[in-house]
MARVEX-421013 format. One record per atom (N, C-alpha, C): residue number from 0; residue in three letters; atom name; x, y, z. Coordinates in steps of 0.05 Angstrom, whole numbers, plus 5000, padded with zeros to 4 digits. Example, Ala and Ser with C-alpha at 12.3 -4.5 7.8 and 13.67 -1.06 7.14 Angstrom:
BEGIN
[0; ALA; N; [5264; 4886; 5156]]
[0; ALA; CA; [5246; 4910; 5156]]
[0; ALA; C; [5264; 4934; 5156]]
[1; SER; N; [5257; 4955; 5142]]
[1; SER; CA; [5273; 4979; 5143]]
[1; SER; C; [5258; 5001; 5157]]
END
This chain:
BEGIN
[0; UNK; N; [5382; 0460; 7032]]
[0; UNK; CA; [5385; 0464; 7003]]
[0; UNK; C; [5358; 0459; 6989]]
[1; UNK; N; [5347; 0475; 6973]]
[1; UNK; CA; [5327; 0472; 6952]]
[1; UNK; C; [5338; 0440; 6945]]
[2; UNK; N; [5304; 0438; 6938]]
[2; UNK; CA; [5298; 0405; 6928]]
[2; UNK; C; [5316; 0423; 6892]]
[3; UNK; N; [5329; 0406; 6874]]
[3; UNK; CA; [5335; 0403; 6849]]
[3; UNK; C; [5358; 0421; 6851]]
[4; UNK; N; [5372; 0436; 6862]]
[4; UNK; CA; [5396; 0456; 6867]]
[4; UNK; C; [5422; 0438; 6865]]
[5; UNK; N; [5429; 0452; 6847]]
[5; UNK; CA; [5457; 0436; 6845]]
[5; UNK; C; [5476; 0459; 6860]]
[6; UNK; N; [5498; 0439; 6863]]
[6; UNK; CA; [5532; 0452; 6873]]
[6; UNK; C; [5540; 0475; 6861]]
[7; UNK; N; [5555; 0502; 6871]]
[7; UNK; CA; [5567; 0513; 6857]]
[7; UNK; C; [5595; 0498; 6841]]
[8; UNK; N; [5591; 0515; 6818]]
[8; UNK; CA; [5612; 0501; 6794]]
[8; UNK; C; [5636; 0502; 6805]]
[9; UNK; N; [5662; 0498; 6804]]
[9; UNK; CA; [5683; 0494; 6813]]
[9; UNK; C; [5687; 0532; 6811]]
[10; UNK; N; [5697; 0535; 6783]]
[10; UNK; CA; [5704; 0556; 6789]]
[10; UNK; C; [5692; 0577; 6795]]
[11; UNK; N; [5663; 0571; 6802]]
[11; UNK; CA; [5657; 0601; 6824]]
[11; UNK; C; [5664; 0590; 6847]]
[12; UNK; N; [5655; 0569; 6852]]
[12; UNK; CA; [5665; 0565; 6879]]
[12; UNK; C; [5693; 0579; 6891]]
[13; UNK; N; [5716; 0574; 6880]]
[13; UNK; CA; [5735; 0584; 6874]]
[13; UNK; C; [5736; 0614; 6888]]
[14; UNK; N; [5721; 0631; 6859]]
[14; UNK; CA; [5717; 0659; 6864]]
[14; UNK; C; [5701; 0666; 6897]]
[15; UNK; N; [5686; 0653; 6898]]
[15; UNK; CA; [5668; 0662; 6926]]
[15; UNK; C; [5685; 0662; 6949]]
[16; UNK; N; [5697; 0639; 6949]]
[16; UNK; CA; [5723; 0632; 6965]]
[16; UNK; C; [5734; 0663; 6971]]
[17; UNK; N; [5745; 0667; 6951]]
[17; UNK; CA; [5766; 0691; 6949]]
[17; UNK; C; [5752; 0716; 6959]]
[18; UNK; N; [5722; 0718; 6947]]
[18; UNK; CA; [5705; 0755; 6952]]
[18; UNK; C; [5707; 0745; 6987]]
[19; UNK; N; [5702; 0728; 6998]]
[19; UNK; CA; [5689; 0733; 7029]]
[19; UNK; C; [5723; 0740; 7046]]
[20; UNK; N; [5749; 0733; 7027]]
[20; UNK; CA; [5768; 0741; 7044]]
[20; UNK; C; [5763; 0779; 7036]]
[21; UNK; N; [5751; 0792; 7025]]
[21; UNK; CA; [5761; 0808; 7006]]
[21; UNK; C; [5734; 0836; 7019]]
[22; UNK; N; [5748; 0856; 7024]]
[22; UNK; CA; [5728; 0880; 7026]]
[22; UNK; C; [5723; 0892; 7002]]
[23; UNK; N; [5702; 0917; 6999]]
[23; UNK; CA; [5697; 0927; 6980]]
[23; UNK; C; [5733; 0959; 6980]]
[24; UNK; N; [5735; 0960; 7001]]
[24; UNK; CA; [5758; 0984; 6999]]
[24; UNK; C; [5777; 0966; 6984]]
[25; UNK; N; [5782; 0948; 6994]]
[25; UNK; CA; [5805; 0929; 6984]]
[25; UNK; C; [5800; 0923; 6949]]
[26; UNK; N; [5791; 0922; 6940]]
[26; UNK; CA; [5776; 0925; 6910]]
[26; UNK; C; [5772; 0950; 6898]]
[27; UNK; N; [5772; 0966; 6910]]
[27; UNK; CA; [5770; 0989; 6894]]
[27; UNK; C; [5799; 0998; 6896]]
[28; UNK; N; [5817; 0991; 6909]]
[28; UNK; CA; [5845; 1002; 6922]]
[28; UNK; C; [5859; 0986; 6898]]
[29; UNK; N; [5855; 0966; 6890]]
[29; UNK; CA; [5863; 0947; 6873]]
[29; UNK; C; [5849; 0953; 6842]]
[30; UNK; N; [5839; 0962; 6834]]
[30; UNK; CA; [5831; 0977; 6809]]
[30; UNK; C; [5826; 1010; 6814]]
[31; UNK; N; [5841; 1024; 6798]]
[31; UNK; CA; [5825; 1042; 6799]]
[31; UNK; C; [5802; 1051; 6775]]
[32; UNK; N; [5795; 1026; 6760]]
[32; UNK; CA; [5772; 1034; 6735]]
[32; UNK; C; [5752; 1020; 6743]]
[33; UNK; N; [5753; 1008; 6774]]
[33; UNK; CA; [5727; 0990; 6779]]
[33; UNK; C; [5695; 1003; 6774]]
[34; UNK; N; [5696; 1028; 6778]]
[34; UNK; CA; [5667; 1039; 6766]]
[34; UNK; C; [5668; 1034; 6740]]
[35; UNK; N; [5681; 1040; 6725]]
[35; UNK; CA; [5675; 1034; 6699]]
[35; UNK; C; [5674; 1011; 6684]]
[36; UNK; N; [5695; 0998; 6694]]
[36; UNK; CA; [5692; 0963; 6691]]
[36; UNK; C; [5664; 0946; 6696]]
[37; UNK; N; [5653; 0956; 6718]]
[37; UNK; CA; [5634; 0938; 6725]]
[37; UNK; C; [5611; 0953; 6719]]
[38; UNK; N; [5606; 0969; 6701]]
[38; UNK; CA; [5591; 0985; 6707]]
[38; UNK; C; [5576; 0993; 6678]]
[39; UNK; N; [5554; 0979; 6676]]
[39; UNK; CA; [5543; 0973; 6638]]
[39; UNK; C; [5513; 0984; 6637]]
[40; UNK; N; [5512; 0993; 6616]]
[40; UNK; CA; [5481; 1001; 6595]]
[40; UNK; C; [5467; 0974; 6589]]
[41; UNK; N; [5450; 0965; 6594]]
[41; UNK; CA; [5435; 0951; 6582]]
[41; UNK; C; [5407; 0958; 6576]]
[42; UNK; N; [5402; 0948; 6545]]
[42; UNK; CA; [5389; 0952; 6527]]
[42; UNK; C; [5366; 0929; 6522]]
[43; UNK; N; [5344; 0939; 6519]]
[43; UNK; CA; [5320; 0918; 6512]]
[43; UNK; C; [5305; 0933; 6490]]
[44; UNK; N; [5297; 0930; 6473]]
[44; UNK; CA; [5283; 0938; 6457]]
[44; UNK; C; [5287; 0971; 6464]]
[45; UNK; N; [5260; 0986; 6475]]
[45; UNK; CA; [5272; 1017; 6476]]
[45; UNK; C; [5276; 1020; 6508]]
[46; UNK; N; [5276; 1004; 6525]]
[46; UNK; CA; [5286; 1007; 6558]]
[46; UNK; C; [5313; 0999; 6550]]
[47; UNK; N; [5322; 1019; 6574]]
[47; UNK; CA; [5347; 1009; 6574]]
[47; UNK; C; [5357; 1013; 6613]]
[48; UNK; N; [5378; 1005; 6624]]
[48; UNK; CA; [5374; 0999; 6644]]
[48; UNK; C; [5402; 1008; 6652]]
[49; UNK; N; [5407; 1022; 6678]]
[49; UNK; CA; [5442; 1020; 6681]]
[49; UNK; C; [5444; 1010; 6711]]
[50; UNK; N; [5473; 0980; 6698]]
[50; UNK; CA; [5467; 0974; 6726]]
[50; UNK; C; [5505; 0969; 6738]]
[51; UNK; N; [5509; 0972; 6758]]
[51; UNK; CA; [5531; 0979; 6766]]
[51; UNK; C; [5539; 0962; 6789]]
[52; UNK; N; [5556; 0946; 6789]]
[52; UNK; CA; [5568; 0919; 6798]]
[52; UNK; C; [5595; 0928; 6816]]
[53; UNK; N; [5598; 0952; 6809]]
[53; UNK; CA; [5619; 0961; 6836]]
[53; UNK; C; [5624; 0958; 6861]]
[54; UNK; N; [5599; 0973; 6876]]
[54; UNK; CA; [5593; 0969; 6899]]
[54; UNK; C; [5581; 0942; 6901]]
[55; UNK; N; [5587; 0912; 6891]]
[55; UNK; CA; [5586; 0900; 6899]]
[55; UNK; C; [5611; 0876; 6908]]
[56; UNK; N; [5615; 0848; 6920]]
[56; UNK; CA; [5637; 0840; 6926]]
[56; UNK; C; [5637; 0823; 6901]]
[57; UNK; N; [5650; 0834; 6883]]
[57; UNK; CA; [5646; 0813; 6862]]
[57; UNK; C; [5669; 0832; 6843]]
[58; UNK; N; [5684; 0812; 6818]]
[58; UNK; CA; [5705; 0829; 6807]]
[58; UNK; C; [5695; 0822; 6773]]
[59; UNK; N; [5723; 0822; 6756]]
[59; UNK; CA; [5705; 0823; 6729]]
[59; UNK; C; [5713; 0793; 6729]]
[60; UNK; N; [5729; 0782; 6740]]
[60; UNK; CA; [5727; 0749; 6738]]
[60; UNK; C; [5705; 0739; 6746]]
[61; UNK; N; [5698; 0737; 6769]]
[61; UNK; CA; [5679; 0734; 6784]]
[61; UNK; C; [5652; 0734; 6757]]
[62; UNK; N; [5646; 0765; 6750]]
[62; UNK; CA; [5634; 0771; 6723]]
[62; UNK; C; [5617; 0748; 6711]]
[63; UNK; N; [5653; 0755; 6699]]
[63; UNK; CA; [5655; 0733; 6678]]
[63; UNK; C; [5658; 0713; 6670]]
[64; UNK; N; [5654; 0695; 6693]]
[64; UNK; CA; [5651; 0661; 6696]]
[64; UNK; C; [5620; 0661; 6708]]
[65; UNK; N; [5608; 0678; 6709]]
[65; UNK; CA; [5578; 0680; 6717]]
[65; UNK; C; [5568; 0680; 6698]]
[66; UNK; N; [5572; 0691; 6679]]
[66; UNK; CA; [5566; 0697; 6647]]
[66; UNK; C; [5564; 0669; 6632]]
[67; UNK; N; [5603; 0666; 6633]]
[67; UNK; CA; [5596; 0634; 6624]]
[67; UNK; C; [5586; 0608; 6629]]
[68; UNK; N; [5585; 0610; 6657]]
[68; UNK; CA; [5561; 0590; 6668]]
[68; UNK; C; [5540; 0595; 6658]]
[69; UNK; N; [5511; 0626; 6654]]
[69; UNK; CA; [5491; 0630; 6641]]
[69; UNK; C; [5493; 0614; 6621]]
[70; UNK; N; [5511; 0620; 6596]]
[70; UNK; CA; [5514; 0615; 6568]]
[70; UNK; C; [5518; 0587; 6567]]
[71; UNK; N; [5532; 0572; 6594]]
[71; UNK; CA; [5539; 0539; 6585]]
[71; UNK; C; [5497; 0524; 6597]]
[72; UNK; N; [5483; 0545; 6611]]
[72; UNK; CA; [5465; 0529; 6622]]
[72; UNK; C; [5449; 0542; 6609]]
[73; UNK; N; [5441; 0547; 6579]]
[73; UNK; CA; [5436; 0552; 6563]]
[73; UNK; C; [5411; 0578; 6570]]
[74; UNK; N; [5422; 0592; 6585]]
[74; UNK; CA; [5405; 0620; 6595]]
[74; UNK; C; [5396; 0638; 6572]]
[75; UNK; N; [5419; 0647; 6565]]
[75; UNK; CA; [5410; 0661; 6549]]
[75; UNK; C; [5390; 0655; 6522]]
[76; UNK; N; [5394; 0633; 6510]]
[76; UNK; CA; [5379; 0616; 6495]]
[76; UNK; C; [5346; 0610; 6499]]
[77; UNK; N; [5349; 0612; 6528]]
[77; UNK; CA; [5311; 0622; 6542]]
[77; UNK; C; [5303; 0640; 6542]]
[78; UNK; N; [5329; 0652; 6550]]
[78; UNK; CA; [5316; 0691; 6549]]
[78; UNK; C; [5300; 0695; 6526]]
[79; UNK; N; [5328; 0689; 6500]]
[79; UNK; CA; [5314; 0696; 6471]]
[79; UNK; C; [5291; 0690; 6467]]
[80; UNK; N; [5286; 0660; 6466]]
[80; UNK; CA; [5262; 0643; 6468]]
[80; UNK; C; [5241; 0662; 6482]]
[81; UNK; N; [5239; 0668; 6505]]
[81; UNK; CA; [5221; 0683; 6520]]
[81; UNK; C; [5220; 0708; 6508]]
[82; UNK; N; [5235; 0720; 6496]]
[82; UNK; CA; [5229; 0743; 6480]]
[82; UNK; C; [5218; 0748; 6456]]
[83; UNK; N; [5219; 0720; 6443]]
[83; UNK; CA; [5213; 0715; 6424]]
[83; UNK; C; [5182; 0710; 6417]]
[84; UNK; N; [5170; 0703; 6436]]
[84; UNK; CA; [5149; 0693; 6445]]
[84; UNK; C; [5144; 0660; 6444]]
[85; UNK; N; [5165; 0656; 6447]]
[85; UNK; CA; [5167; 0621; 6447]]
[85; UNK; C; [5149; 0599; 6461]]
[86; UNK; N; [5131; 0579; 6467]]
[86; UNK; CA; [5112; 0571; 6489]]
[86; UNK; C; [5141; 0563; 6505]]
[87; UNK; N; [5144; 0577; 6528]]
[87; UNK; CA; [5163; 0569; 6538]]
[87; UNK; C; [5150; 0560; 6573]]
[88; UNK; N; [5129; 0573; 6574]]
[88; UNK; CA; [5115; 0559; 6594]]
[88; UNK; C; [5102; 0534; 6591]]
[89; UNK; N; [5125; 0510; 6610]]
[89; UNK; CA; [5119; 0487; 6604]]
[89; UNK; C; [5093; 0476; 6610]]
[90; UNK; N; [5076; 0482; 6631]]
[90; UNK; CA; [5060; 0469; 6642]]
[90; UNK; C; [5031; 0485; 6634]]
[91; UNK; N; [5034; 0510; 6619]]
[91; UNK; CA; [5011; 0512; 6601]]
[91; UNK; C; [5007; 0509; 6572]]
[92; UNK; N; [5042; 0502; 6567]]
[92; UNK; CA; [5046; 0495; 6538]]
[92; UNK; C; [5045; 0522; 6525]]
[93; UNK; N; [5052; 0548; 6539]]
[93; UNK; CA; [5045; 0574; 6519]]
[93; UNK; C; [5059; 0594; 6526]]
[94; UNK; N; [5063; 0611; 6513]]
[94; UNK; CA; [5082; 0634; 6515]]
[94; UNK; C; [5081; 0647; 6537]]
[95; UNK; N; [5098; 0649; 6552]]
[95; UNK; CA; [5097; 0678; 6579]]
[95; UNK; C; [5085; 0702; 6574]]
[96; UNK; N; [5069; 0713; 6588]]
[96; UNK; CA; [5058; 0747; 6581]]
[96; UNK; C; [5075; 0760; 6593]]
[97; UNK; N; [5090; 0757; 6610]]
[97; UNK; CA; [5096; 0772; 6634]]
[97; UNK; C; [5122; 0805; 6614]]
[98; UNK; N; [5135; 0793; 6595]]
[98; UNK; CA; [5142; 0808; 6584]]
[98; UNK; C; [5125; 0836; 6567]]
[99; UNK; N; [5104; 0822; 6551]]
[99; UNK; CA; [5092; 0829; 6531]]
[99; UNK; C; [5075; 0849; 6545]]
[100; UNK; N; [5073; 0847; 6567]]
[100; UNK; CA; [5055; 0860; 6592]]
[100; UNK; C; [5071; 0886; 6597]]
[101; UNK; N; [5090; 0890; 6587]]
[101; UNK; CA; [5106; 0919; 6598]]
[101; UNK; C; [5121; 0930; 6570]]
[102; UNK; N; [5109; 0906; 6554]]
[102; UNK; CA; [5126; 0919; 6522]]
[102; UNK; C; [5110; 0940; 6508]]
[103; UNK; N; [5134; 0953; 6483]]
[103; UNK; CA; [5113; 0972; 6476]]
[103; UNK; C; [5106; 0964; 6443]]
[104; UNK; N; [5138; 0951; 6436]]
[104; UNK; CA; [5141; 0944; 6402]]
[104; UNK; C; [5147; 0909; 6399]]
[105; UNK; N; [5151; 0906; 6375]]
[105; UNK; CA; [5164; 0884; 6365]]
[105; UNK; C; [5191; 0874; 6374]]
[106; UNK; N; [5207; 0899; 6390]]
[106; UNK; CA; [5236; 0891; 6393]]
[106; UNK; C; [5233; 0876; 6423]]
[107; UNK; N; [5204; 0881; 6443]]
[107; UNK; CA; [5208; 0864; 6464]]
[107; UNK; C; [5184; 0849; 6477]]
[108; UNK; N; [5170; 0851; 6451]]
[108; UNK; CA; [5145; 0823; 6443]]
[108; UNK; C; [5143; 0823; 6421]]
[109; UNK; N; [5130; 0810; 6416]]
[109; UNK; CA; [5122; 0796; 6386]]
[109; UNK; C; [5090; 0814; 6389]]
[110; UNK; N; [5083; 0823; 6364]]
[110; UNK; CA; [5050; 0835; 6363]]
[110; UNK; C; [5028; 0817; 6377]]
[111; UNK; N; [5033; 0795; 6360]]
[111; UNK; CA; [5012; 0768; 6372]]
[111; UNK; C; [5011; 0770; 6403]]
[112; UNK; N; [5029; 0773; 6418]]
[112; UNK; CA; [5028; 0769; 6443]]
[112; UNK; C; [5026; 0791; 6465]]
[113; UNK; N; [5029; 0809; 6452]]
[113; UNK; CA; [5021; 0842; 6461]]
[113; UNK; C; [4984; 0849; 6462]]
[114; UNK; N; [4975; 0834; 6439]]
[114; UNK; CA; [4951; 0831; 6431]]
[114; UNK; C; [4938; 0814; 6450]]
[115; UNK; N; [4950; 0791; 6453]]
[115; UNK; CA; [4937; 0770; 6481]]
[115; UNK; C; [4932; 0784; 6503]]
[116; UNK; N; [4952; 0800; 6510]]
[116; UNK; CA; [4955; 0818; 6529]]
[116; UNK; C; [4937; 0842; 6544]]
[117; UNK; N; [4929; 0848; 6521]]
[117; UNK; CA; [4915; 0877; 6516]]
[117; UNK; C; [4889; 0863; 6509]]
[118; UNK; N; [4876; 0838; 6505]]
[118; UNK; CA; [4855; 0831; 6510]]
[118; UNK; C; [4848; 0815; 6538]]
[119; UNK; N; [4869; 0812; 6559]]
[119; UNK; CA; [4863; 0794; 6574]]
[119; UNK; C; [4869; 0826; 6605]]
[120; UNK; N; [4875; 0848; 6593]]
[120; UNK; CA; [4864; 0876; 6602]]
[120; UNK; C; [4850; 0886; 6597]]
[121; UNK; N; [4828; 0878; 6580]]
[121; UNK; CA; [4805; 0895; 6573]]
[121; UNK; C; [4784; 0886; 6588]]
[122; UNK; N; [4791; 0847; 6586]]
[122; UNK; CA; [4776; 0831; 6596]]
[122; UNK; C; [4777; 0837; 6631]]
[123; UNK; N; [4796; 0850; 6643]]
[123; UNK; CA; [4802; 0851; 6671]]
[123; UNK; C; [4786; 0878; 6675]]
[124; UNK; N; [4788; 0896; 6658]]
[124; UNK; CA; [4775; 0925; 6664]]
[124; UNK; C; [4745; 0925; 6663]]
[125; UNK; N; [4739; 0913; 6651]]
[125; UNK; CA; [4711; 0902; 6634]]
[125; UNK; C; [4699; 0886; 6663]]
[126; UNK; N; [4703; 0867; 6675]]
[126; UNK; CA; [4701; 0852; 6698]]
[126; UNK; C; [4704; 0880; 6726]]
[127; UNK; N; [4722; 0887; 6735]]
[127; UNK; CA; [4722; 0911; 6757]]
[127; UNK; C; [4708; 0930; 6748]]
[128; UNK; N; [4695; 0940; 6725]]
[128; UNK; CA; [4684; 0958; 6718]]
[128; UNK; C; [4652; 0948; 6727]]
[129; UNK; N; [4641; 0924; 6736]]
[129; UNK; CA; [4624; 0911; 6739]]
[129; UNK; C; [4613; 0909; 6764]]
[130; UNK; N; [4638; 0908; 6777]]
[130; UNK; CA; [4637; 0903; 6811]]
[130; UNK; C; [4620; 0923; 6818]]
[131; UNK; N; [4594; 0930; 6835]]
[131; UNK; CA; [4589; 0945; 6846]]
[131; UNK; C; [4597; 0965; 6863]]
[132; UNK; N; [4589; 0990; 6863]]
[132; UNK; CA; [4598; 1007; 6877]]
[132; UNK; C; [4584; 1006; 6903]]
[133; UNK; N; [4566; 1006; 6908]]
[133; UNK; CA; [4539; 0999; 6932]]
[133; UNK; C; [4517; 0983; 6923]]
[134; UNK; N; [4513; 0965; 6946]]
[134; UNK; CA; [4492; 0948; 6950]]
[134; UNK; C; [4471; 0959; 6950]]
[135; UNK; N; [4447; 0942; 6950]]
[135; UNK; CA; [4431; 0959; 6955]]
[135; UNK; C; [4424; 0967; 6982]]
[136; UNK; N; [4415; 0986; 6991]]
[136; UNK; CA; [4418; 1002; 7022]]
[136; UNK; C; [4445; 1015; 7022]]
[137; UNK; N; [4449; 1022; 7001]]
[137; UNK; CA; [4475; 1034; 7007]]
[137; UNK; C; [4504; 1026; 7012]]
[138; UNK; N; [4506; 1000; 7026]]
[138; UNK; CA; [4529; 0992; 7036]]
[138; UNK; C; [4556; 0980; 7020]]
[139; UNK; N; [4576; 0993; 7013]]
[139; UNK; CA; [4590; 0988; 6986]]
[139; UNK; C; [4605; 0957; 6997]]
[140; UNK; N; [4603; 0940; 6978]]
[140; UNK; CA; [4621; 0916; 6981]]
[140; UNK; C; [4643; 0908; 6985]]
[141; UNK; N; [4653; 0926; 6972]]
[141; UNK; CA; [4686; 0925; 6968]]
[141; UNK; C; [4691; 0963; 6967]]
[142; UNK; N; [4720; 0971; 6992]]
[142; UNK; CA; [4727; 0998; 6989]]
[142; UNK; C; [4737; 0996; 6972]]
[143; UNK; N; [4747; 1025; 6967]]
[143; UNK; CA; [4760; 1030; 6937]]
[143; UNK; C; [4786; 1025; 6943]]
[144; UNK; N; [4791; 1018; 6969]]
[144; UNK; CA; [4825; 0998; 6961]]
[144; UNK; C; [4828; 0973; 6950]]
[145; UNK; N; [4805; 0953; 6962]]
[145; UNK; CA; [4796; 0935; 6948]]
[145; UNK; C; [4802; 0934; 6928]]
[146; UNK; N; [4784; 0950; 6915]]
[146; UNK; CA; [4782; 0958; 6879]]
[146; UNK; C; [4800; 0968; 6868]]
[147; UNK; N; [4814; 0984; 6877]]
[147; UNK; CA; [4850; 0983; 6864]]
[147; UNK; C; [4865; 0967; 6865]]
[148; UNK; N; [4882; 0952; 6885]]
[148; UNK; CA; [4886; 0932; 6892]]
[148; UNK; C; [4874; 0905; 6866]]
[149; UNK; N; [4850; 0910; 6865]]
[149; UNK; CA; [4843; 0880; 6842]]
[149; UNK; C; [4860; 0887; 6820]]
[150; UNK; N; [4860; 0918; 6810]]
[150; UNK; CA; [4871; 0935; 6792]]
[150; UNK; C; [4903; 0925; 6784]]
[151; UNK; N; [4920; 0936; 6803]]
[151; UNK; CA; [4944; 0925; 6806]]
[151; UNK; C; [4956; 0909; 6812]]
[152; UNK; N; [4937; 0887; 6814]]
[152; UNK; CA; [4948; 0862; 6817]]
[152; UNK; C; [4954; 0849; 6791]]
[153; UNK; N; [4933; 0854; 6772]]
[153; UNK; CA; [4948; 0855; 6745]]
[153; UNK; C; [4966; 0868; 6733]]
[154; UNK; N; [4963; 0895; 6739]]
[154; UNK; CA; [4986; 0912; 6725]]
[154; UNK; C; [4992; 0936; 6738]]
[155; UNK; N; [5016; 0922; 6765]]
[155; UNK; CA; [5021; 0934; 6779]]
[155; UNK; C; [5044; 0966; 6771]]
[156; UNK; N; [5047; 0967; 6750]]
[156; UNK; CA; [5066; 0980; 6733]]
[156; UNK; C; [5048; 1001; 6727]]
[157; UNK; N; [5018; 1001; 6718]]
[157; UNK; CA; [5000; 1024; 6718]]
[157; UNK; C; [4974; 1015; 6731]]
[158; UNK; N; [4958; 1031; 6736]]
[158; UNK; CA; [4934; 1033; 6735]]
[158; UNK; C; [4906; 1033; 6710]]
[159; UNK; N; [4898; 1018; 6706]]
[159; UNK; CA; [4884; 1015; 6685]]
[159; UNK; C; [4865; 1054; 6687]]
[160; UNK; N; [4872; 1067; 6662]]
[160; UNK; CA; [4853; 1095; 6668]]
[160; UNK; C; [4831; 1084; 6661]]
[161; UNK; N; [4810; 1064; 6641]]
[161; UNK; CA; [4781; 1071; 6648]]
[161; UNK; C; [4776; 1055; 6669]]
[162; UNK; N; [4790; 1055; 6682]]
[162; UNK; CA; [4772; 1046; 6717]]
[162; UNK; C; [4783; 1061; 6738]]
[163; UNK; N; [4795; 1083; 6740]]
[163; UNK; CA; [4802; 1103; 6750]]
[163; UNK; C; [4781; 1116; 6774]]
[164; UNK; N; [4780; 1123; 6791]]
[164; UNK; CA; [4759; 1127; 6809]]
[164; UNK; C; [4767; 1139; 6825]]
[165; UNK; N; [4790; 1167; 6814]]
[165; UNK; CA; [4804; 1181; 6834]]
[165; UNK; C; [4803; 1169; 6866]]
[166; UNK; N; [4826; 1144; 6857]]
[166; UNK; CA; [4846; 1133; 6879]]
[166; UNK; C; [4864; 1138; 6885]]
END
């Protein structure tokens, strides 16, 4: 067991109990709206996502005591926070990028933090744009996987175009 992991709560425990006696035919045989039941749009600012809980061993109880466990362990309340741009990173005392890093508006960063963002990528492009291409005598330091690779390790979601180097 993880060091700080607590027990499952009674009543999932409960539920888990029940999915491992339980197949996925046996669930679908027993609803016939289980695609649609389990099966939701979600919305973030302008992403939106569809994710579908069918094909899994899990029911809408199951769901929905997952839910209210989130809401009693005050999850969603971080999320917001984290969306919000809240310093929710305790141990630097400052807001997460990790969102603001794939946002496009206000509905899933805050400007301020889109801006941190987009200067601490200029600052990364600005730096690989630096790296040498060849030493002198020719011998290049780093291949150009290297040099992509440094690329997407920040922002593995795109490729920065002014450092582009038909890779």
């Amino acid at each position: 067991m993880m060091s700080g992991a607590r027990s499952l709560p009674a009543p999932l425990a409960t539920l888990a109990q029940a999915m491992r006696a339980t197949t996925l035919r046996e669930l679908f045989a027993a609803d016939s709206h289980r695609a649609t039941n389990l099966s939701h749009d979600l919305a973030c600012g302008g992403t939106e996502l569809f994710i579908d809980f069918s094909k899994q061993a899990i029911t809408t109880a199951v769901l929905d005591t997952l839910i209210d466990e989130a809401q009693t362990r005050g999850v969603f309340a971080r999320r917001d926070a984290m969306l919000a741009g809240e310093p929710i990173n305790r141990t630097e005392n400052r807001a997460v990028t990790h969102v603001a890093m794939r946002a496009t508006d206000d509905r899933t960063a805050p400007a301020r933090l889109r801006s941190e963002v987009q200067a601490g990528e200029s600052a990364l492009r600005d730096f690989i744009a630096g790296v040498p291409t060849r030493l002198p005598g020719g011998t290049p330091p780093y291949s150009a996987t290297r040099r992509r690779q440094c690329c997407r390790i920040r922002a593995p979601w795109r490729c920065c175009p002014a450092i582009s180097h038909n890779w």
